[in-house]
N, C-alpha and C positions, 0 to 999 in steps of 0.2 A: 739410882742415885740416892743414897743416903739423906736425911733431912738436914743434918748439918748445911751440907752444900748446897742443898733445895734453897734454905733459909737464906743464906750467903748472896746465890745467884738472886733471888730474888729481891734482895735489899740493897748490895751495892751494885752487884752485875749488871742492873736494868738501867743504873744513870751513869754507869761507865765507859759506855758511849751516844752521843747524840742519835735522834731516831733516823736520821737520812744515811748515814754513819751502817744503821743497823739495816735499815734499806738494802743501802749498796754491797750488803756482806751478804743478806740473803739470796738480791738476785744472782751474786757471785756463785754461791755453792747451786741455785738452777745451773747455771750454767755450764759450771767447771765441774759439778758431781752428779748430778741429774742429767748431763745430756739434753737440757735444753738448750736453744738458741734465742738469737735478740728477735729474730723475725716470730718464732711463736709466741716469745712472750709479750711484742705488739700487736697478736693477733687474737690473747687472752684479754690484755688490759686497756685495748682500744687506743692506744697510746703510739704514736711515730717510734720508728725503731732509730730515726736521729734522736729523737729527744732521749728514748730509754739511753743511747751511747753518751751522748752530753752528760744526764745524772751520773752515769759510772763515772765520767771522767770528772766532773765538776757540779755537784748537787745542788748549788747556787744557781745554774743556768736554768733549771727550768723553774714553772711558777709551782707554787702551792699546790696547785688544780692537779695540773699533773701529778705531780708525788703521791696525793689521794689515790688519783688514779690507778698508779702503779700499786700504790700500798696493799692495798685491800685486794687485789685478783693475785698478785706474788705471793701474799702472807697465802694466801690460801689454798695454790698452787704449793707454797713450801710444805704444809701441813697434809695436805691429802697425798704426797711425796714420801712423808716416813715412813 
């Protein structure tokens, strides 16, 4: 990636969408590109595989606590993934 686009992504890219937004798009590509499932990825982030379905479908529905939850063991599933 060229610095142009580095600098671009990194100044409007990052508020171009909400971070539950960017949540729901990373567990998306575990899922749909990586070959994970909802059951492993409630068995990484300690998290109900109802509640992981609920945030997919409506990120409002679960608390705060949760979303942490998920955040931090996905992002780092997504990263140890490239």
């Amino acid at each position: 990636m060229d610095f142009d686009r580095l600098l671009a992504l990194l100044t409007t890219g990052m508020f171009a969408c909400d971070m539950d937004s960017r949540l729901q798009a990373v567990i998306d590509v575990l899922l749909t590109n990586k070959s994970f499932n909802v059951k492993t990825i409630s068995i990484y982030t300690r998290v109900s595989e109802e509640d992981i379905e609920n945030f997919l479908v409506d990120s409002n529905s679960v608390s705060v606590e949760t979303k942490y939850k998920l955040a931090v063991p996905v992002l780092f599933l997504h990263y140890i993934c490239k």
